[in-house]
C-alpha positions in Angstrom: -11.3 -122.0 37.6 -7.5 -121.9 35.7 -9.4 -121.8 32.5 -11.4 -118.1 33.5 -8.2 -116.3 31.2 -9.7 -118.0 28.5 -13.1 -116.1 28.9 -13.7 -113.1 27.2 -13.2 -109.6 29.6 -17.4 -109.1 28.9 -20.5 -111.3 28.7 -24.4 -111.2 28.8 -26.2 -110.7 25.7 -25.8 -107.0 25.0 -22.4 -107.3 27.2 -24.1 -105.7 30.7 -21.3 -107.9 32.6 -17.3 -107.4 32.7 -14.5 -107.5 34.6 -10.7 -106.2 34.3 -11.5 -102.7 35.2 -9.3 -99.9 33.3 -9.0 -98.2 36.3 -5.7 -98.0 38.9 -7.4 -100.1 41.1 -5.8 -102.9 43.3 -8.2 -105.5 41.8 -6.9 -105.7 38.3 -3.6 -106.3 39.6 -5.2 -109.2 41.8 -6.8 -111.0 40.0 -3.6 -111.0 37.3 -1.6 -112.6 40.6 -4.5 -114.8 41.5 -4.2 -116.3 37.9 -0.8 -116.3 37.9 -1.0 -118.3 41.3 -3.3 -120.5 39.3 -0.9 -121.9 36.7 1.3 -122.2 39.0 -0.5 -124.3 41.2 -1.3 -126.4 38.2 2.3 -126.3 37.3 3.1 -127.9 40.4 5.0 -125.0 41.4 3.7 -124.3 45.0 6.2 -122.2 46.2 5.7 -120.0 43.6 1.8 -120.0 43.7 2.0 -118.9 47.8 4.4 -116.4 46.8 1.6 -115.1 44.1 -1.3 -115.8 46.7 0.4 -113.9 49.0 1.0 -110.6 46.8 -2.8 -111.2 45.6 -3.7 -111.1 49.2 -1.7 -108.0 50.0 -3.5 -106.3 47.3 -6.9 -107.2 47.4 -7.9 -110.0 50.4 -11.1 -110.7 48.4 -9.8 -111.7 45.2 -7.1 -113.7 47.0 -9.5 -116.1 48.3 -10.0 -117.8 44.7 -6.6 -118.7 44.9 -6.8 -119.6 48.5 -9.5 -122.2 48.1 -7.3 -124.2 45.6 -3.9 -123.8 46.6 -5.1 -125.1 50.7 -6.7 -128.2 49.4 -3.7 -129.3 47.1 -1.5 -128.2 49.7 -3.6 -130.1 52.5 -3.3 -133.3 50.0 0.3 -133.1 49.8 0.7 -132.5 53.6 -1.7 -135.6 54.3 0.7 -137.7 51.8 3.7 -136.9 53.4 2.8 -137.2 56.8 0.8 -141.0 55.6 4.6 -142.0 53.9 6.5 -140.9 56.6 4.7 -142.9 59.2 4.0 -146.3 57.5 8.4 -145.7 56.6 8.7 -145.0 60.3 
């Protein structure tokens, strides 16, 4: 899923199927965030990634949820990790 900015904006045969609307719509601008969130999740950079989930969410809940069902599975990992160290330290 953090490789879909690779993709070309149309596909299909004779192109029938495309995304980034040119239109001032709130969905563009989400799914720019949700990427965004993306490599920063894969960047290890969590805070920033909520921060961009967050905005994404604001603007579009929908589109929001790609980055929502990676960034609570890594974040659910880490929490799980922590929690595992800080008992068997305790």
């Amino acid at each position: 899923m953090i490789f879909a900015a690779l993709l070309p904006v149309s596909y299909g045969a004779p192109y029938p199927f495309g995304f980034a609307e040119l239109l001032a719509i709130p969905r563009p601008f989400a799914e720019a965030l949700v990427l965004a969130g993306l490599a920063a999740l894969a960047a290890r950079r969590d805070a920033v990634s909520l921060c961009c989930l967050m905005a994404a969410a604001l603007l579009h809940p929908l589109m929001a949820l790609a980055d929502l069902e990676s960034f609570l599975p890594s974040s659910a990992w880490k929490t799980a990790l922590f929690l595992f160290c800080a008992l068997a330290g305790a």
